[in-house]
DSSP file (Angstrom, degrees, kcal/mol; ACC not computed):
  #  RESIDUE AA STRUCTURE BP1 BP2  ACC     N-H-->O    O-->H-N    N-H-->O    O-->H-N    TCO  KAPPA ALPHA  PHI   PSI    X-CA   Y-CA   Z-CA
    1    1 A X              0   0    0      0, 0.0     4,-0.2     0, 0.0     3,-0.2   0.000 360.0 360.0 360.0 -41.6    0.0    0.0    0.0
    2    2 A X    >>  +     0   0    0      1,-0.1     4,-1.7     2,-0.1     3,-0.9   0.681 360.0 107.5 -98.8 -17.7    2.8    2.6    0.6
    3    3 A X  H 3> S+     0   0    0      1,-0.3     4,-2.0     2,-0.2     5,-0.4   0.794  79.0  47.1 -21.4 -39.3    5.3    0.8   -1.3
    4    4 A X  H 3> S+     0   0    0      1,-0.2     4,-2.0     2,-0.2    -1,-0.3   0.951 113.1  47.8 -80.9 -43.0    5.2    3.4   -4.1
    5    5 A X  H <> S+     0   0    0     -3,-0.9     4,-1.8    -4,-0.2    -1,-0.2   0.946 114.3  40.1 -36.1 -62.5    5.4    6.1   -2.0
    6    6 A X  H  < S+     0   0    0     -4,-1.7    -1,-0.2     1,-0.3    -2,-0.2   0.667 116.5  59.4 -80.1 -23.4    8.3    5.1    0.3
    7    7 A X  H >X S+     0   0    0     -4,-2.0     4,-2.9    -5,-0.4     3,-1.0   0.796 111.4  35.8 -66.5 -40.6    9.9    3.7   -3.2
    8    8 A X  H 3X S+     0   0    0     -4,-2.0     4,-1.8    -5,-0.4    -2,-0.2   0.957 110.9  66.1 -91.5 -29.1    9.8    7.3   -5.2
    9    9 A X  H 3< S+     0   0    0     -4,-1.8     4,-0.5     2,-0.2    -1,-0.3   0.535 111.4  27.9  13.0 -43.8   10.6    8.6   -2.1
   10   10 A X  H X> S+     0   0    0     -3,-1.0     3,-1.4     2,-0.2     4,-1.3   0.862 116.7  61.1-105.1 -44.3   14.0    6.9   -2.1
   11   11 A X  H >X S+     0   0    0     -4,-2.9     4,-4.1     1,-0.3     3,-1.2   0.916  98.2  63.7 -35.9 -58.5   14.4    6.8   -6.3
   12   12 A X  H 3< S+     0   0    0     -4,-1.8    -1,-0.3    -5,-0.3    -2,-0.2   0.695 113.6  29.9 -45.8 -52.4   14.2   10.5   -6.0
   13   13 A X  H <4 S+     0   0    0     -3,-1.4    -1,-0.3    -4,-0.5    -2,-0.2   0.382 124.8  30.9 -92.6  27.0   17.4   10.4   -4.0
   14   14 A X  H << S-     0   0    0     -4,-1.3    55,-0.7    -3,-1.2    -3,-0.2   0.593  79.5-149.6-131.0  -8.8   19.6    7.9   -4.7
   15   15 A X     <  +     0   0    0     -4,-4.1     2,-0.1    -5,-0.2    -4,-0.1   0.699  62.4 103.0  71.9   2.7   18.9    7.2   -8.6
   16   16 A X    >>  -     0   0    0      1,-0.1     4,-1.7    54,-0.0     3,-0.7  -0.561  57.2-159.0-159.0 102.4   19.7    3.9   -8.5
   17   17 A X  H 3> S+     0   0    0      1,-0.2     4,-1.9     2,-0.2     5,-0.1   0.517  93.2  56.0 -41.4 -31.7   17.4    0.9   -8.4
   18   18 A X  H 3> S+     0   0    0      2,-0.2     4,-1.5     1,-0.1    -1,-0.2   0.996 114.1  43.2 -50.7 -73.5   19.6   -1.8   -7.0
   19   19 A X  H <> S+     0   0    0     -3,-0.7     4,-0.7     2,-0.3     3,-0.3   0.848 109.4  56.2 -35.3 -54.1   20.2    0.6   -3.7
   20   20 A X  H  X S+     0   0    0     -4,-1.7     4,-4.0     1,-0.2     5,-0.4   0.960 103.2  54.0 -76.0 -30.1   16.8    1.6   -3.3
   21   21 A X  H  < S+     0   0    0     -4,-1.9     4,-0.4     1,-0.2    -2,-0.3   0.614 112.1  46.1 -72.6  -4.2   15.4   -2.2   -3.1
   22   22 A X  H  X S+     0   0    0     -4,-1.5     4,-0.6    -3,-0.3    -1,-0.2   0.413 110.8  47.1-104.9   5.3   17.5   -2.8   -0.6
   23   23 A X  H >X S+     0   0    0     -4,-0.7     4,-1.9     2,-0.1     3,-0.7   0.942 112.2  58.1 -75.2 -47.2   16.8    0.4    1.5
   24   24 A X  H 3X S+     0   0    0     -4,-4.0     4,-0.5     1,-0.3    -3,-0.2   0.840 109.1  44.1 -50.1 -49.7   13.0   -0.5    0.8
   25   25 A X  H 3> S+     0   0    0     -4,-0.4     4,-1.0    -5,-0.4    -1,-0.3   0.597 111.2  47.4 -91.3   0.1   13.4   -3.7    2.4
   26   26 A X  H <X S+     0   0    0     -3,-0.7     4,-0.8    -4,-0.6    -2,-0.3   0.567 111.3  60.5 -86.6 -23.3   15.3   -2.7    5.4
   27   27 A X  H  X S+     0   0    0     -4,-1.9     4,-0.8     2,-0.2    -2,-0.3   0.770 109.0  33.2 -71.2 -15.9   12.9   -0.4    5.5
   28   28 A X  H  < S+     0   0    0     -4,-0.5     5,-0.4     2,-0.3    -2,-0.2   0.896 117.4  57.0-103.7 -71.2    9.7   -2.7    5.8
   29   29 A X  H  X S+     0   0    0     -4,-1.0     4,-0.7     1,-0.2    -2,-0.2   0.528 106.6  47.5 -49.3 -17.0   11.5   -4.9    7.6
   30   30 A X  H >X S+     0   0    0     -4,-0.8     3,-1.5     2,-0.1     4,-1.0   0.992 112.0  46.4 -57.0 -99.7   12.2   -2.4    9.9
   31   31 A X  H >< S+     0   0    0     -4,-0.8     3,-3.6     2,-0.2    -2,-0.2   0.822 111.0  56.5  -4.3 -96.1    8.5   -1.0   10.2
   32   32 A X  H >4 S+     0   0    0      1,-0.3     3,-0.7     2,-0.2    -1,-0.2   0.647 111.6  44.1  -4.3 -59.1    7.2   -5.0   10.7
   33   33 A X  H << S+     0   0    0     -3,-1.5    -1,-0.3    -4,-0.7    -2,-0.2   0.637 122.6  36.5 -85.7 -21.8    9.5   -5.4   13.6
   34   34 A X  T << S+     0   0    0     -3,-3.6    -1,-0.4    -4,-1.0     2,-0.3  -0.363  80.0 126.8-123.2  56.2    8.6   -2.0   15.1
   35   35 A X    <   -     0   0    0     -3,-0.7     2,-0.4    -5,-0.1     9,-0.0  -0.784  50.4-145.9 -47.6 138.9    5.0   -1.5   14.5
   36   36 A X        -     0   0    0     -2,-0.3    -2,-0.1     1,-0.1    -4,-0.0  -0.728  15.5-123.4-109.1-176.4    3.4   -0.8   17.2
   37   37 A X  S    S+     0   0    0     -2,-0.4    -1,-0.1     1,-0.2     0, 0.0   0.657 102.9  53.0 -93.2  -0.6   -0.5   -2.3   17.4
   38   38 A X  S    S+     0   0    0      2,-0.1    -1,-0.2     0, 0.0    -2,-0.0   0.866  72.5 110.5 -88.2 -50.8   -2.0    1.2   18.0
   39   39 A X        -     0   0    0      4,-0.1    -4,-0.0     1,-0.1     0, 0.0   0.088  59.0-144.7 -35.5 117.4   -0.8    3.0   15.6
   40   40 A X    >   -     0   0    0      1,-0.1     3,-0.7     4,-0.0     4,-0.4   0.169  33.3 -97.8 -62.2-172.5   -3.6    4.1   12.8
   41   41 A X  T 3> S+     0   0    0      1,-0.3     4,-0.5     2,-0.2    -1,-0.1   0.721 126.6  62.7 -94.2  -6.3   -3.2    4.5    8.9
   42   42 A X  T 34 S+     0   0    0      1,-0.1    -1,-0.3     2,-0.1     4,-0.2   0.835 107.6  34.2 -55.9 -29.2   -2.9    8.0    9.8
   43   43 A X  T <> S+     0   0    0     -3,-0.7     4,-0.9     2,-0.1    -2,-0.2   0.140 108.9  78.6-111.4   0.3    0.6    7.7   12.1
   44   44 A X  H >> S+     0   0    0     -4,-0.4     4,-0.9     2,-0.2     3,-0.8   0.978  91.5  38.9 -71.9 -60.6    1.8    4.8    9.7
   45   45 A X  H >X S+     0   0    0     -4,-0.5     4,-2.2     1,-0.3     3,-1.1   0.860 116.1  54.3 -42.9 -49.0    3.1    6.6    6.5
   46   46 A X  H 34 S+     0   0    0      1,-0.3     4,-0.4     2,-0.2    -1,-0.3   0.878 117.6  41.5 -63.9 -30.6    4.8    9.5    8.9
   47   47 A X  H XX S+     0   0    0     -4,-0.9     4,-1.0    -3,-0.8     3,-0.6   0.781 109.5  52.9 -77.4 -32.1    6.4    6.5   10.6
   48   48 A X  H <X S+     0   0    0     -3,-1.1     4,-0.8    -4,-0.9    -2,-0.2   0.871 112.1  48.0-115.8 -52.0    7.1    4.7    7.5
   49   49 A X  H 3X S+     0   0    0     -4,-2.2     4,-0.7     1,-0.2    -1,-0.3   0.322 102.3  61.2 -48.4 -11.8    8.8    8.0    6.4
   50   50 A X  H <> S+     0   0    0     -3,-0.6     4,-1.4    -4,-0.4    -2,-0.2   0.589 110.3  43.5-103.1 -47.0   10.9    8.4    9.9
   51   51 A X  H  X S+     0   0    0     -4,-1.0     4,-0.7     2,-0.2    -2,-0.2   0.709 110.9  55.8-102.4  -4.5   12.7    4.8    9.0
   52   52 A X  H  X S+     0   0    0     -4,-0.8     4,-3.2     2,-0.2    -1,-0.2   0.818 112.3  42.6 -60.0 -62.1   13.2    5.9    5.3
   53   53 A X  H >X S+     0   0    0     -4,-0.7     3,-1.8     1,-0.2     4,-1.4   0.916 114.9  49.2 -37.0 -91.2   15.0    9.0    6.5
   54   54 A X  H 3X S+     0   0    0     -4,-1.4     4,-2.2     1,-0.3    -1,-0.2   0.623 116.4  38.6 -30.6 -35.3   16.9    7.3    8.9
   55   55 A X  H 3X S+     0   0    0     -4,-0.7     4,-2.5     2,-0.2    -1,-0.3   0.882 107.6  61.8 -92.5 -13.8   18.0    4.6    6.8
   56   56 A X  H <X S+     0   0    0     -4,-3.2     4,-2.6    -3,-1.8    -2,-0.2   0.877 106.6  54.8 -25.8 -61.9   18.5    6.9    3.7
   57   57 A X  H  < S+     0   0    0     -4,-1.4     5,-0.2     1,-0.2    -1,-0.2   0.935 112.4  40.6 -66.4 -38.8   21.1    8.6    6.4
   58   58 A X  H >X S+     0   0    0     -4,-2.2     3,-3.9    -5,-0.3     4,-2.6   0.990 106.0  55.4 -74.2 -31.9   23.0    5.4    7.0
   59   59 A X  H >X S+     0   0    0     -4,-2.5     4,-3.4     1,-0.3     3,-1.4   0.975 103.6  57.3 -67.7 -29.9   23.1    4.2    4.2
   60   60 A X  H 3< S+     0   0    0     -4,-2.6    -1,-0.3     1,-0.3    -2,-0.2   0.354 113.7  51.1 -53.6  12.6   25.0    8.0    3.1
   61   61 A X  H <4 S+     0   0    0     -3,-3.9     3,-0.3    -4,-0.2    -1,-0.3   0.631 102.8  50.7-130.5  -6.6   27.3    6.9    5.7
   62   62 A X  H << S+     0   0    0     -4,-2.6     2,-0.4    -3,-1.4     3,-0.2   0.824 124.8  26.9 -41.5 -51.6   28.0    3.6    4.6
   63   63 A X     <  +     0   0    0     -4,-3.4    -1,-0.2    -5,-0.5    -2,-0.0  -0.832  67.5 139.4-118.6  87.8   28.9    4.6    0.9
   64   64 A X  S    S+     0   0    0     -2,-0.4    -1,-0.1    -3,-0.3    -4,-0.1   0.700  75.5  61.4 -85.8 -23.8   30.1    8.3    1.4
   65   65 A X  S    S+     0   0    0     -3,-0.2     2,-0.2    -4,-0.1    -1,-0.1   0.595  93.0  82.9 -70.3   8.7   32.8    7.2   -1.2
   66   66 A X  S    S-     0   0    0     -6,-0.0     2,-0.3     3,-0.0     3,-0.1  -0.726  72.7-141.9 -98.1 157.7   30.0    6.5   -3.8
   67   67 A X        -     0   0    0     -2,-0.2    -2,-0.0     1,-0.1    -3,-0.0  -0.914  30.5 -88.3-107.8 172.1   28.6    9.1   -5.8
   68   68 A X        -     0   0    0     -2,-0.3     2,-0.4     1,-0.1    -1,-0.1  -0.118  38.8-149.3 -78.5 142.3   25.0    9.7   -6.9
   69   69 A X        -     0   0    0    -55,-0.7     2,-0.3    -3,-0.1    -1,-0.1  -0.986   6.7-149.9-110.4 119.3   24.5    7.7  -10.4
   70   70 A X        -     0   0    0     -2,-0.4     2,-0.4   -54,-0.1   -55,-0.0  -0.624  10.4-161.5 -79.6 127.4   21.9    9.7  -12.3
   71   71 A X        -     0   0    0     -2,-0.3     2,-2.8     2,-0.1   -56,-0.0  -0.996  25.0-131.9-121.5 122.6   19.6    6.6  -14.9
   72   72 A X        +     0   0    0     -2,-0.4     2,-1.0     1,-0.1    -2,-0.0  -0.554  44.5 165.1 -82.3  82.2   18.0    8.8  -17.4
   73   73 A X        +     0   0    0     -2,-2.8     2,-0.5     2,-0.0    -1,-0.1  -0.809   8.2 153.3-126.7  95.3   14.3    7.0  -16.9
   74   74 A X        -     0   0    0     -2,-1.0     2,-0.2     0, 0.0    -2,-0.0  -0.966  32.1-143.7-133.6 125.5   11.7    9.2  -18.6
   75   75 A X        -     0   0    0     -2,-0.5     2,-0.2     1,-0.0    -2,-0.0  -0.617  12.7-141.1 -73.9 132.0    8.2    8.2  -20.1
   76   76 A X        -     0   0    0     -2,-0.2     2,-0.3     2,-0.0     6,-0.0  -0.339  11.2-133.0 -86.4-167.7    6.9    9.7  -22.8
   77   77 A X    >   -     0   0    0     -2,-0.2     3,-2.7     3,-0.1     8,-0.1  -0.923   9.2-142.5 178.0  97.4    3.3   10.4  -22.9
   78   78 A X  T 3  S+     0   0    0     -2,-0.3     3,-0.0     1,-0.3    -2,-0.0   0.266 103.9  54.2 -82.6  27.0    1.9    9.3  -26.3
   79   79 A X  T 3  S+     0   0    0      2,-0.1    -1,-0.3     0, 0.0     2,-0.1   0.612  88.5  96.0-130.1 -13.6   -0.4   12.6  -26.0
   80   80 A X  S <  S-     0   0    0     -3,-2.7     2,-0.2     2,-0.0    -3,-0.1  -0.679  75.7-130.5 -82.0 157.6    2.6   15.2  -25.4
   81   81 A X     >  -     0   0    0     -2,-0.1     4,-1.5     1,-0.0    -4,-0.1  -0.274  25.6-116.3 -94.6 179.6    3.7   16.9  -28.3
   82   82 A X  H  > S+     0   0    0     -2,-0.2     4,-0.6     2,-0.2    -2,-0.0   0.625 113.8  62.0-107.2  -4.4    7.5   16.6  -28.4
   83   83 A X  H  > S+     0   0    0      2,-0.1     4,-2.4     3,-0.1     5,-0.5   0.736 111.8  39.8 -59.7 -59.6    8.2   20.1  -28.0
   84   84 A X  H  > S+     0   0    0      1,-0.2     4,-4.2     2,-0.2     5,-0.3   0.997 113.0  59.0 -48.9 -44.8    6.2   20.0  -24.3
   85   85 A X  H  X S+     0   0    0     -4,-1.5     4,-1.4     1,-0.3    -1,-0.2   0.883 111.9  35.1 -63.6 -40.9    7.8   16.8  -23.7
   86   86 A X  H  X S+     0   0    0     -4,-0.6     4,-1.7     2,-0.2    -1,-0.3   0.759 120.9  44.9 -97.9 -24.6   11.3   18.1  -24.0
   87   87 A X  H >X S+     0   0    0     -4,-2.4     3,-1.5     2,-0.2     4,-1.3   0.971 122.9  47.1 -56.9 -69.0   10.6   21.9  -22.3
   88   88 A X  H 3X S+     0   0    0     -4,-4.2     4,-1.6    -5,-0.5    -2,-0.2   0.792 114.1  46.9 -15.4 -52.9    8.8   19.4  -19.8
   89   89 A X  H 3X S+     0   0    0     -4,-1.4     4,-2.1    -5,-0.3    -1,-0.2   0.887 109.6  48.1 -74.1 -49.5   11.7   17.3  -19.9
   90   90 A X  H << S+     0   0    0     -4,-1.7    -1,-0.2    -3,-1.5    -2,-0.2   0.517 104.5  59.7 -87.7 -11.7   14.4   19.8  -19.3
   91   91 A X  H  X S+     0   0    0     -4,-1.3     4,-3.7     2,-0.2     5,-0.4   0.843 106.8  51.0 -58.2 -65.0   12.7   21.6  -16.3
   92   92 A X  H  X S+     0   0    0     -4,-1.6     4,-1.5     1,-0.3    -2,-0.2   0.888 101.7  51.3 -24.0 -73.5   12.8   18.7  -14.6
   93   93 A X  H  X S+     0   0    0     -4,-2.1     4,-1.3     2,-0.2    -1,-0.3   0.734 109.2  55.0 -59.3 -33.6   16.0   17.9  -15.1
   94   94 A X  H  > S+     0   0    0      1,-0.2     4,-9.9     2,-0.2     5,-0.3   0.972 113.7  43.5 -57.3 -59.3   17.0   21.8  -13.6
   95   95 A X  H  X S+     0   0    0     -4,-3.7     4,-1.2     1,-0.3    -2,-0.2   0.639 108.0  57.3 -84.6   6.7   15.0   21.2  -10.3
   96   96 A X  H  X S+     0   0    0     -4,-1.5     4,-2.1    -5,-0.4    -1,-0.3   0.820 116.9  36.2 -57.8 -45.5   16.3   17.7  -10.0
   97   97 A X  H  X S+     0   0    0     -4,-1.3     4,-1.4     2,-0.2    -2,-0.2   0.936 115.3  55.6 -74.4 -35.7   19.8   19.4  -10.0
   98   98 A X  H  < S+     0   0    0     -4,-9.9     4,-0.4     1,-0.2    -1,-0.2   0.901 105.8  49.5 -57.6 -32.8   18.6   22.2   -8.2
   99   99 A X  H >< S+     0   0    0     -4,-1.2     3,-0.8    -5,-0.3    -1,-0.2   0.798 104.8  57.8 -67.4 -25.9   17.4   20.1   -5.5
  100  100 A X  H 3< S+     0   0    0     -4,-2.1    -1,-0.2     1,-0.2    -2,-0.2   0.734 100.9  64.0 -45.4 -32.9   20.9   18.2   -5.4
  101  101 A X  T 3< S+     0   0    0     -4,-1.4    -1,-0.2    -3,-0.1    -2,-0.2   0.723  94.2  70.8 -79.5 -50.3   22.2   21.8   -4.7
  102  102 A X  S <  S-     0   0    0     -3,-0.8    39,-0.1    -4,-0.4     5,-0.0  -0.362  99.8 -71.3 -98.1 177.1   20.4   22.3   -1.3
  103  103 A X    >>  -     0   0    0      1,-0.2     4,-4.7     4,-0.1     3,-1.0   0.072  42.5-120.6-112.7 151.8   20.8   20.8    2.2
  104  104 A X  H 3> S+     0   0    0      1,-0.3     4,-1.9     2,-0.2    -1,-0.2   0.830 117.7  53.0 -70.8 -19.3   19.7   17.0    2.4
  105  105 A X  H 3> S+     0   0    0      2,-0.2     4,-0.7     3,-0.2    -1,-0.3   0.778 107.4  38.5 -40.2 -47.6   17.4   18.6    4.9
  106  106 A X  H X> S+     0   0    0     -3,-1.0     4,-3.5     2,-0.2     3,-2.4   0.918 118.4  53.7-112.8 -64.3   15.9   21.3    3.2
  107  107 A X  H 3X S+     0   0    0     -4,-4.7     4,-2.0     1,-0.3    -2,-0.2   0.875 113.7  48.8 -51.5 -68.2   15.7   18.5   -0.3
  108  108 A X  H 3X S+     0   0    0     -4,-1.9     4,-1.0     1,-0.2    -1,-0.3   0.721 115.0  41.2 -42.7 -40.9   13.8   15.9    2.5
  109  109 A X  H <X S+     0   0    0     -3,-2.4     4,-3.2    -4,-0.7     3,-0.2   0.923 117.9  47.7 -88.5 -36.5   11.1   18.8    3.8
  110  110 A X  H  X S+     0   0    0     -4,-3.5     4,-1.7     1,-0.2     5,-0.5   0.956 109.3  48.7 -50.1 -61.6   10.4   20.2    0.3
  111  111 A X  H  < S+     0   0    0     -4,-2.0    -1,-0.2     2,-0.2    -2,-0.2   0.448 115.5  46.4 -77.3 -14.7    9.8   17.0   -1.3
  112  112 A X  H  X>S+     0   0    0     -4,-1.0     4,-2.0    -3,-0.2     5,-0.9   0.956 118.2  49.8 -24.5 -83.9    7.1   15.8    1.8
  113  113 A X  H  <5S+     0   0    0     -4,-3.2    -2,-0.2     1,-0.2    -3,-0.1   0.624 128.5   8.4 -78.6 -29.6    5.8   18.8    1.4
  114  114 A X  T  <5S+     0   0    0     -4,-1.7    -1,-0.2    -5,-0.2    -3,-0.2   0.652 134.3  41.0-116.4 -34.2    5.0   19.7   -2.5
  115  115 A X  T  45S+     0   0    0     -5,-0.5    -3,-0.2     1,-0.1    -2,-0.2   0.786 127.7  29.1 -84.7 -21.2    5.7   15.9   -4.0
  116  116 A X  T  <5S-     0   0    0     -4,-2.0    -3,-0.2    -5,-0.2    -4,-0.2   0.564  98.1-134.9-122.5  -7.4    4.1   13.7   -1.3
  117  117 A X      < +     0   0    0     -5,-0.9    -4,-0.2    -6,-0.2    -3,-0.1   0.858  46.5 161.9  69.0  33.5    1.6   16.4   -0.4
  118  118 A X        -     0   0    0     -6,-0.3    -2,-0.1     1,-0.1     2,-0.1  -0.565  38.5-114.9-100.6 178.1    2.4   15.7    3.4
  119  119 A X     >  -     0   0    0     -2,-0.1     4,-3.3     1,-0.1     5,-0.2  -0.497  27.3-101.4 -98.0 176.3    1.2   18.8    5.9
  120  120 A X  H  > S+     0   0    0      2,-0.2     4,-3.7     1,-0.2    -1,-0.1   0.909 124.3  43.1 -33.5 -57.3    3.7   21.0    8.1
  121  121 A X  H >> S+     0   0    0      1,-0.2     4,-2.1     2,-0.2     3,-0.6   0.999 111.0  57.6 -78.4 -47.6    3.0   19.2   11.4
  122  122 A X  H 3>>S+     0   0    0      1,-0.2     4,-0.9     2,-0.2     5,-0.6   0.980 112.9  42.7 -57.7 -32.5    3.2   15.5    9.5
  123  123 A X  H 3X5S+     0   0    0     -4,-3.3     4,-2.3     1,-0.2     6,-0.4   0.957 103.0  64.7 -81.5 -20.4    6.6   16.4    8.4
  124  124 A X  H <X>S+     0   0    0     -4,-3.7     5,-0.7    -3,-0.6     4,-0.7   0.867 107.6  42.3 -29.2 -53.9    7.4   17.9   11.9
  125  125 A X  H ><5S+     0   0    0     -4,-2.1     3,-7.3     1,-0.2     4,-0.2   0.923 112.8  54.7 -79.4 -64.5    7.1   14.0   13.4
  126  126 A X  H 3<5S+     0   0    0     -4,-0.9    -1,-0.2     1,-0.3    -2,-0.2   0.759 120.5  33.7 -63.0 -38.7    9.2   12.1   10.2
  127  127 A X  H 3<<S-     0   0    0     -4,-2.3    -1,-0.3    -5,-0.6    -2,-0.1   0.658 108.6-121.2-123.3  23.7   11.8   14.2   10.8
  128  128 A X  T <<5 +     0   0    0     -3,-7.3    -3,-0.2    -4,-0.7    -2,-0.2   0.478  67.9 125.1  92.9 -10.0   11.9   14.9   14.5
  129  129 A X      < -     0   0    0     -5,-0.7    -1,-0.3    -6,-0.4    -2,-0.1  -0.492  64.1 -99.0-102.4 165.1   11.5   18.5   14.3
  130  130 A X     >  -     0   0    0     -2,-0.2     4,-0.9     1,-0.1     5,-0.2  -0.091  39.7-116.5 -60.5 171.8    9.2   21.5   15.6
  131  131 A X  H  > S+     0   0    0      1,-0.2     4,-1.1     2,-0.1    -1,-0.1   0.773 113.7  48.6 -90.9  -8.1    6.6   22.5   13.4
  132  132 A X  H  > S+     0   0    0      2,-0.2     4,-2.4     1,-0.2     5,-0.2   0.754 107.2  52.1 -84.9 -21.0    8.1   26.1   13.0
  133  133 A X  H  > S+     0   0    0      2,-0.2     4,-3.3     1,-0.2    -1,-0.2   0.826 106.6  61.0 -87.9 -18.1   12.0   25.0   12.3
  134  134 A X  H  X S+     0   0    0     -4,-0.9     4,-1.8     1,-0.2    -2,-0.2   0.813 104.5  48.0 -86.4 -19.6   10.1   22.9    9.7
  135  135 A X  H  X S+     0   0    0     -4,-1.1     4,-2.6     2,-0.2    -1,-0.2   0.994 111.8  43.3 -47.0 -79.4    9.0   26.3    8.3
  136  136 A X  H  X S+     0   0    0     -4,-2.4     4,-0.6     2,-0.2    -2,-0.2   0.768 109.0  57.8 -64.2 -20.8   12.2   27.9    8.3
  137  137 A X  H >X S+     0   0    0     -4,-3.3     3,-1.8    -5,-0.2     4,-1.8   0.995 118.3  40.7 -65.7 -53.7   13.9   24.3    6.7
  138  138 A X  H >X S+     0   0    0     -4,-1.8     3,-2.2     1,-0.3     4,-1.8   0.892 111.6  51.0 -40.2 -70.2   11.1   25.1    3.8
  139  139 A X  H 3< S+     0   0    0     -4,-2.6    -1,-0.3     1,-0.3     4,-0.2   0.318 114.9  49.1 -71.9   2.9   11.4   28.9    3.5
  140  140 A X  H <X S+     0   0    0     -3,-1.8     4,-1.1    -4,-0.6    -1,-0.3   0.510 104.0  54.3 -67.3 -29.4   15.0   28.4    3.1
  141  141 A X  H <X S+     0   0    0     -3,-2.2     4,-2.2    -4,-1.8    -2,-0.2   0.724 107.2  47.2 -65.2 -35.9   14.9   26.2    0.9
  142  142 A X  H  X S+     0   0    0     -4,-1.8     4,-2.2     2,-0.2     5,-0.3   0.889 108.2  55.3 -57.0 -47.5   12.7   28.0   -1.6
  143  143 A X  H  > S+     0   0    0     -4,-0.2     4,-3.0    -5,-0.2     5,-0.3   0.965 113.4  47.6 -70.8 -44.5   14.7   31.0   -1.4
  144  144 A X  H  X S+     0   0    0     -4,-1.1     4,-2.0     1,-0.2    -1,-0.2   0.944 115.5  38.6 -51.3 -62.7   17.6   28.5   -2.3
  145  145 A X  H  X S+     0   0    0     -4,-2.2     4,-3.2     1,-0.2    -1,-0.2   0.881 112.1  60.2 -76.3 -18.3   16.2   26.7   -5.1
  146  146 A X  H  X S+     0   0    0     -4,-2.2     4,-1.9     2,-0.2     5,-0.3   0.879 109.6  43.0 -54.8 -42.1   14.6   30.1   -6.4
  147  147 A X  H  X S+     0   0    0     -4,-3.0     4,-0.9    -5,-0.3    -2,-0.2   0.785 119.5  49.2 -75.4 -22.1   18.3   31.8   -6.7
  148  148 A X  H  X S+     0   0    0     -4,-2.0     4,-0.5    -5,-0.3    -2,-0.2   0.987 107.9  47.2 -72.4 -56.8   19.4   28.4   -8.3
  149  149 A X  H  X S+     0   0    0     -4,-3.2     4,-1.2     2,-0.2    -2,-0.2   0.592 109.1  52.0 -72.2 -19.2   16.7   28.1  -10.7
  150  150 A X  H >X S+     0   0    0     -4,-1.9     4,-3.3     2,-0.2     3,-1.0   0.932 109.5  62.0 -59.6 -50.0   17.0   32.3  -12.3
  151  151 A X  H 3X S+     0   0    0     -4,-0.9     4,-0.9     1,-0.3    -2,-0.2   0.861 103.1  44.6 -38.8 -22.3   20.9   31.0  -12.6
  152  152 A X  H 3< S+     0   0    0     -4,-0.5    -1,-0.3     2,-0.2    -2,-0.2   0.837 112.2  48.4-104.1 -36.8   19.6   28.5  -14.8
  153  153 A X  H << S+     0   0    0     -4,-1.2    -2,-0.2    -3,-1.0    -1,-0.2   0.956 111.6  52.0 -81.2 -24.5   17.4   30.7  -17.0
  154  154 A X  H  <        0   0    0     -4,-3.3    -2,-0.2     1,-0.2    -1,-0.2   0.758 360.0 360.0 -59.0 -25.2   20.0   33.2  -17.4
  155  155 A X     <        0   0    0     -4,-0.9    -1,-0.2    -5,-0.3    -2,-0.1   0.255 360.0 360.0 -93.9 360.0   22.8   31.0  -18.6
């Protein structure tokens, strides 16, 4: 049921299928072993997101020597014209780099907040923080990826 979620979730930063199926499954296996029997399907996901982080961070401390492999995996859309597809295409590809740019922090609260659609206070518990510093991680982080992303229409 969350699989997909907790899967693009991880794709998004690490870019490389192998890596994220076994983050995925230390992550459920994780989750199995620590569910607790109260928790609703409301506190699951935020939970489910909490041991994604967290193992997202070990594993960046496992392989610090590795660097990110980028897999160039885009669907066309047999209804885009191929002018859209490639404006489409090339946007993308800016605020993927732009988000590489900014603090793994700042990448983590945005992408809850505008890609997974999660609210202020749910991204508060996954990642341990108040709901106001998770404010300032945001509103820094726009300002950040706004000054990245002019760079990129000027050039």
């Amino acid at each position: 049921m969350y699989y997909a979620q907790i899967y693009r979730f991880l794709f998004a930063r690490l870019r490389n299928t192998d890596s994220v199926s076994d983050i995925i499954q230390d992550v459920f296996m994780k989750a199995y072993k620590g569910i607790v029997l109260k928790r609703n399907d409301e506190t699951i996901l935020p939970y489910l997101y909490t041991i994604t982080r967290n193992t997202l961070i070990d594993h960046y401390r496992k392989h610090k020597d590795l660097f990110m492999h980028y897999e160039d995996i885009e669907q066309v859309d047999g209804g885009l014209r191929a002018d859209t597809y490639t404006l489409d295409s090339e946007m993308s590809a800016r605020v993927s780099d732009a988000l590489l740019s900014i603090s793994e922090e700042q990448r983590t609260v945005i992408t809850l907040i505008y890609m997974k659609e999660m609210s202020i206070s749910e991204v508060a518990g996954v990642i341990g923080k108040s709901e106001e510093a998770v404010r300032q991680i945001k509103s820094r982080g726009q300002r950040q990826l706004r000054g990245i992303l002019e760079k990129y229409e000027k050039s």
